[in-house]
N, C-alpha and C positions, 0 to 999 in steps of 0.2 A: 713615394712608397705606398701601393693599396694597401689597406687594411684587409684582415681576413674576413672574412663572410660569417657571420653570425647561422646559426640552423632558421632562425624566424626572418633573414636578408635570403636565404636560399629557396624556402617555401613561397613567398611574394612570386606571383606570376604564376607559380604552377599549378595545373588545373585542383589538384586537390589543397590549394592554401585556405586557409581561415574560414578569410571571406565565404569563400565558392560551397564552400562542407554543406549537407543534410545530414541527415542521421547516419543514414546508411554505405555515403561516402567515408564519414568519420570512422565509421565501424572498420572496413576495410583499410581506409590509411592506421588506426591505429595496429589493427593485426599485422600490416605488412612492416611498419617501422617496430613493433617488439619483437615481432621473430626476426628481422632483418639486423637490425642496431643492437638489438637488447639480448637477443636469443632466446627470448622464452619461448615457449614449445607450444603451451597451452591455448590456441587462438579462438578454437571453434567453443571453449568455454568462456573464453571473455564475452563473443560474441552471442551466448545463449544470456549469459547473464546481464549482459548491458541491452541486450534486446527485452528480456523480461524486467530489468528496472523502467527501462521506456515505458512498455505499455501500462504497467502497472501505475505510473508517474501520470501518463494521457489520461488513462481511465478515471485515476483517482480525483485528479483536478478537474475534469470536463463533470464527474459528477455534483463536486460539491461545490464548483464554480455554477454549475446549472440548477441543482436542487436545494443543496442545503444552506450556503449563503444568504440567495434571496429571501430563506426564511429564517437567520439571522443565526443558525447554525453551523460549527465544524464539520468535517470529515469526520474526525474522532469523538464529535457528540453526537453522532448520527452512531458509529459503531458503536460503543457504551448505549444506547439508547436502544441498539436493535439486539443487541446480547441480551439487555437483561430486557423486552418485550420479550422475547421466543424462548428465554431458558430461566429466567426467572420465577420468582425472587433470590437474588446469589449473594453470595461473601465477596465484597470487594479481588480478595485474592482470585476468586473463580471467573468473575468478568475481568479480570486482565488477561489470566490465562487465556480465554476464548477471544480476546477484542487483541491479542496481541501489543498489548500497552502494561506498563509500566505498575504497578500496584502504589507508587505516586501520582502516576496519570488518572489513574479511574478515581482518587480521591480527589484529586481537585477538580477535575470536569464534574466527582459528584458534585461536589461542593454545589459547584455554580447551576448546576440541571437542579437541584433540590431548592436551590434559592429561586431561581424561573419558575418553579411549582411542576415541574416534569416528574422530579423523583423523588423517592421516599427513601430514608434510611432510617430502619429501627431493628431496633436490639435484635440480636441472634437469640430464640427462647433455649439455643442449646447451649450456645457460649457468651454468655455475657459479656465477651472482650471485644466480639466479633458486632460489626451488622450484617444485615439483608439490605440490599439495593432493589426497590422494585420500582413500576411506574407508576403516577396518578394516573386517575382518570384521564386529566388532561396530558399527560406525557400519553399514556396508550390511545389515545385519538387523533393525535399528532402522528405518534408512529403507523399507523393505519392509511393517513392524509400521507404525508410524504414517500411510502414508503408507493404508491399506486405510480407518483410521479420517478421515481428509482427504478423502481423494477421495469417499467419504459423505457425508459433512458439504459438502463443493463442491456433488454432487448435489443434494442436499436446496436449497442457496442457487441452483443456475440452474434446480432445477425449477419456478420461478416462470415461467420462460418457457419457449415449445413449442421446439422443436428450431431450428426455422426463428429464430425470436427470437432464439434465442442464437447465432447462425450469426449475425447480420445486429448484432448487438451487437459482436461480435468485428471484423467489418468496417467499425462506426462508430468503434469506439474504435482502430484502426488507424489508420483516416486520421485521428482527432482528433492519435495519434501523429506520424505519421508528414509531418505534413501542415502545418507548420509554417515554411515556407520564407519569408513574409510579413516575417517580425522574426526577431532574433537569441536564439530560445530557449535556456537554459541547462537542463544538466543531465546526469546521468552516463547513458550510454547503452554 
């Protein structure tokens, strides 16, 4: 008596099984089994969005796997760091907003950027409830030093596209932003 075939005994040997996938095969096998199997409709949105978590994912980690590690920094103590250099001195709540974190997250990374001597937290002269996050000296000379190694490394990641490209990428990924009024999107802004 054979057993039946499992979906993951049917997949084995076919050019698109497990094994054989990159990204972009994956992309395609998964859009042709949910519309095929599953029926959803939506493909070429899966695929904007799974493309855009990609690169956003390569970018993110090539950066702070190249820059901010070796100098014994997060991804997300580099952003806290570079929100409150350029917009600074702010209310915890205001550098989450802008760094896209948690108004948990900017306290505890302050915490520990303030214990490194990077940053400062003292009293709001307006609300005594509140602080100011700003940098020392030695956090804004840091952000100077690293940021020459960053913005390199950026370059080298948009010089894949011509000027125009990346001008016209900035304004896609806006309105993908910004453009969201249909449903009730979540998330810290």
């Amino acid at each position: 008596m054979a057993a039946k075939s499992t979906r993951d005994e049917q997949d084995r040997g076919r050019p698109d099984a497990a094994a054989d996938l990159d990204f972009w095969s994956f992309v395609a096998l998964a859009n042709r089994r949910l519309a095929e199997e599953y029926g959803f409709r939506h493909q070429l949105a899966t695929e904007v969005l799974l493309t855009l978590n990609r690169a956003s994912d390569l970018v993110t980690y090539d950066l702070e796997a190249a820059v901010h590690r070796p100098r014994g920094r997060s991804w997300s103590a580099f952003r806290l760091m570079f929100v409150v250099w350029l917009a600074g001195p702010l209310e915890p709540r205001n550098a989450a907003r802008l760094t896209g974190m948690s108004r948990a997250a900017v306290s505890n990374l302050g915490k520990s950027l303030v214990a490194d001597g990077l940053l400062d937290r003292t009293p709001d002269e307006r609300d005594g409830r509140s602080v100011q996050l700003s940098l020392t000296g030695a956090g804004h000379a840091e952000m100077v030093s690293v940021f020459r190694e960053h913005n390199e490394r950026e370059f080298g990641w948009a010089g894949a596209l011509t000027e125009a490209e990346q001008r016209i990428l900035v304004l896609l990924l806006d309105k993908l932003i910004t453009g969201h009024d249909g449903f009730d999107a979540r998330g810290r802004r």
